[in-house]
DRENDO-1510 file (C-alpha; in Angstrom, 1 decimal, always signed):
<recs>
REC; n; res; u; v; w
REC; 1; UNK; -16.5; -37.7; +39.5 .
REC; 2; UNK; -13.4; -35.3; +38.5 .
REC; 3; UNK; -13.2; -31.6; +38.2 .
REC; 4; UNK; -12.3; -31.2; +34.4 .
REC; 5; UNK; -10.7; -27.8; +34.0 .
REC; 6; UNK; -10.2; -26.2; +30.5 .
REC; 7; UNK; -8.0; -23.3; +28.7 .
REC; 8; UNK; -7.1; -22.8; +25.4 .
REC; 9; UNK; -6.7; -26.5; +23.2 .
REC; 10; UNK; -7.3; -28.7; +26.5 .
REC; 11; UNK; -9.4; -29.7; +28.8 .
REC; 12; UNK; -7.0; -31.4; +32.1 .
REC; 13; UNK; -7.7; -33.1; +35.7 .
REC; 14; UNK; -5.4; -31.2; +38.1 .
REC; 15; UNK; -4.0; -33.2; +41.0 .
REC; 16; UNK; -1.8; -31.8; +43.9 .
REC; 17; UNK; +0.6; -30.1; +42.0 .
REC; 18; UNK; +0.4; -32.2; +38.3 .
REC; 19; UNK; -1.6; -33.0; +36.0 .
REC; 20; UNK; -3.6; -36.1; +36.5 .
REC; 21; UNK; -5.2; -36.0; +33.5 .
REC; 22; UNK; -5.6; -34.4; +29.9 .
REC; 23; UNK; -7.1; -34.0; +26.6 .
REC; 24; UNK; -5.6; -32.1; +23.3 .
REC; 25; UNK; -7.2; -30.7; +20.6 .
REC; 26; UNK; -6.2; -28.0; +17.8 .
REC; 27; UNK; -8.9; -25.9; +15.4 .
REC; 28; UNK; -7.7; -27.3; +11.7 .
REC; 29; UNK; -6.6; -24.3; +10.1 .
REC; 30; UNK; -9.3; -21.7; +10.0 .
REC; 31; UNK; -12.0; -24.1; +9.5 .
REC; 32; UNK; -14.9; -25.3; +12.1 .
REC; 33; UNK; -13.1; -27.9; +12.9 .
REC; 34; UNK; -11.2; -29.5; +16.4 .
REC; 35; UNK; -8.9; -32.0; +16.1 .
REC; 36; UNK; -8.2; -34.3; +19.0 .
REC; 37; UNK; -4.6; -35.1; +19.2 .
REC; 38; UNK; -3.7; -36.7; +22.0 .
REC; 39; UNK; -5.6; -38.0; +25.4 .
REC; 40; UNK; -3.7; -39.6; +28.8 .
REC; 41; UNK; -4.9; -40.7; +31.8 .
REC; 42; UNK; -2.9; -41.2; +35.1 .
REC; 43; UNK; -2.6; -44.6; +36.7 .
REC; 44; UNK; -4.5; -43.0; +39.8 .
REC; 45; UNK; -7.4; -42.0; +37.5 .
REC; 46; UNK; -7.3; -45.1; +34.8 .
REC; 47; UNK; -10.6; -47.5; +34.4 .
REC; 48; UNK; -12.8; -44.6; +36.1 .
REC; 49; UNK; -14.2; -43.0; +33.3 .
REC; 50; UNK; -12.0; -40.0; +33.5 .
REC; 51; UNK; -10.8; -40.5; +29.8 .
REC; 52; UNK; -14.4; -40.5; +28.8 .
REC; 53; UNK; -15.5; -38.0; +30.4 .
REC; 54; UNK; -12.5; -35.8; +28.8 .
REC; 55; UNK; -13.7; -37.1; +25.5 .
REC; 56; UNK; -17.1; -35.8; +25.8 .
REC; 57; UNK; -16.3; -32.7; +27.5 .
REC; 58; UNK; -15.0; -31.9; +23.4 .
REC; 59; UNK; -18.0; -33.2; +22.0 .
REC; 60; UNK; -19.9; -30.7; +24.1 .
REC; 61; UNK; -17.5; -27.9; +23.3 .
REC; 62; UNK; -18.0; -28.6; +19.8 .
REC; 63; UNK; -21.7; -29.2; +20.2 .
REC; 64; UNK; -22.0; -25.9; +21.8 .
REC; 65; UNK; -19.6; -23.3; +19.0 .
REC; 66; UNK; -21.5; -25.5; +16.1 .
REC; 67; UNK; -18.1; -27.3; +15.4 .
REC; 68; UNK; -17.0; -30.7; +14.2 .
REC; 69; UNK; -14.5; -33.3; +15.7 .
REC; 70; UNK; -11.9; -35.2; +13.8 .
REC; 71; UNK; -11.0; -37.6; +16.3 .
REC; 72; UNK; -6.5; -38.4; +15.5 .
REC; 73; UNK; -6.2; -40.2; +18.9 .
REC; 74; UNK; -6.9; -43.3; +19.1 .
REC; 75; UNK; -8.5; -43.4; +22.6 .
REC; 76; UNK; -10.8; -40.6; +21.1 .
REC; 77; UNK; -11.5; -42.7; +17.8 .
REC; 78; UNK; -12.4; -45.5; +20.2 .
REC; 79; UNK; -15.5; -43.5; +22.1 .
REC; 80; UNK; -16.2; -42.3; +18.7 .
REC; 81; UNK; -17.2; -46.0; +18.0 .
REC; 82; UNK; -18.3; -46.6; +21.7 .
REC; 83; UNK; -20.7; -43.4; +21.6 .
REC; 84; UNK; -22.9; -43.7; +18.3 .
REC; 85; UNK; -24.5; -40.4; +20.1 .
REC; 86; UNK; -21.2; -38.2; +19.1 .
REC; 87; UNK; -21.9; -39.2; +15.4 .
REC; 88; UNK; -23.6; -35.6; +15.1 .
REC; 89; UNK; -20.1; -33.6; +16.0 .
REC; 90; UNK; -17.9; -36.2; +14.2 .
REC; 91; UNK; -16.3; -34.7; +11.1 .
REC; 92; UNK; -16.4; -36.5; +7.4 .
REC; 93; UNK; -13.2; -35.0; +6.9 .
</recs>
């Protein structure tokens, strides 16, 4: 398991000295809403669930500040459709 790190509009996986791994979001406007632009994953980290576990470290930011998720990336969309259990955080908009 990875240490995610967050600040503002990401969450990342640091490695020694780079970024290993990362996941972008923006609030829409001045609505309650985060929208997940981009997610990448190093070839170090790939097919160990690090990309998953960026994905759900949003959902439970958004679960926690009462949010919703509009998910633009299509790595995001994809454990969207993987995860029925983020249907309560995913946005109609």
């Amino acid at each position: 398991m990875v240490q995610i790190q967050s600040e503002k509009d990401r969450f990342w996986v640091a490695g020694e000295e780079k970024v290993l791994a990362e996941i972008t979001y923006k609030h829409q406007g001045d609505s309650r809403i985060l929208v997940i632009e981009h997610t990448r994953v190093s070839e170090e980290l790939r097919g160990q669930g690090t990309g998953e576990e960026l994905v759900k470290a949003v959902v439970d930011k958004a679960r926690n500040e009462g949010l919703k998720i509009v998910p633009v990336c299509s790595y995001a969309a994809h454990q969207f459709k993987k995860h029925p259990e983020y249907q309560d955080v995913l946005s109609n908009e």
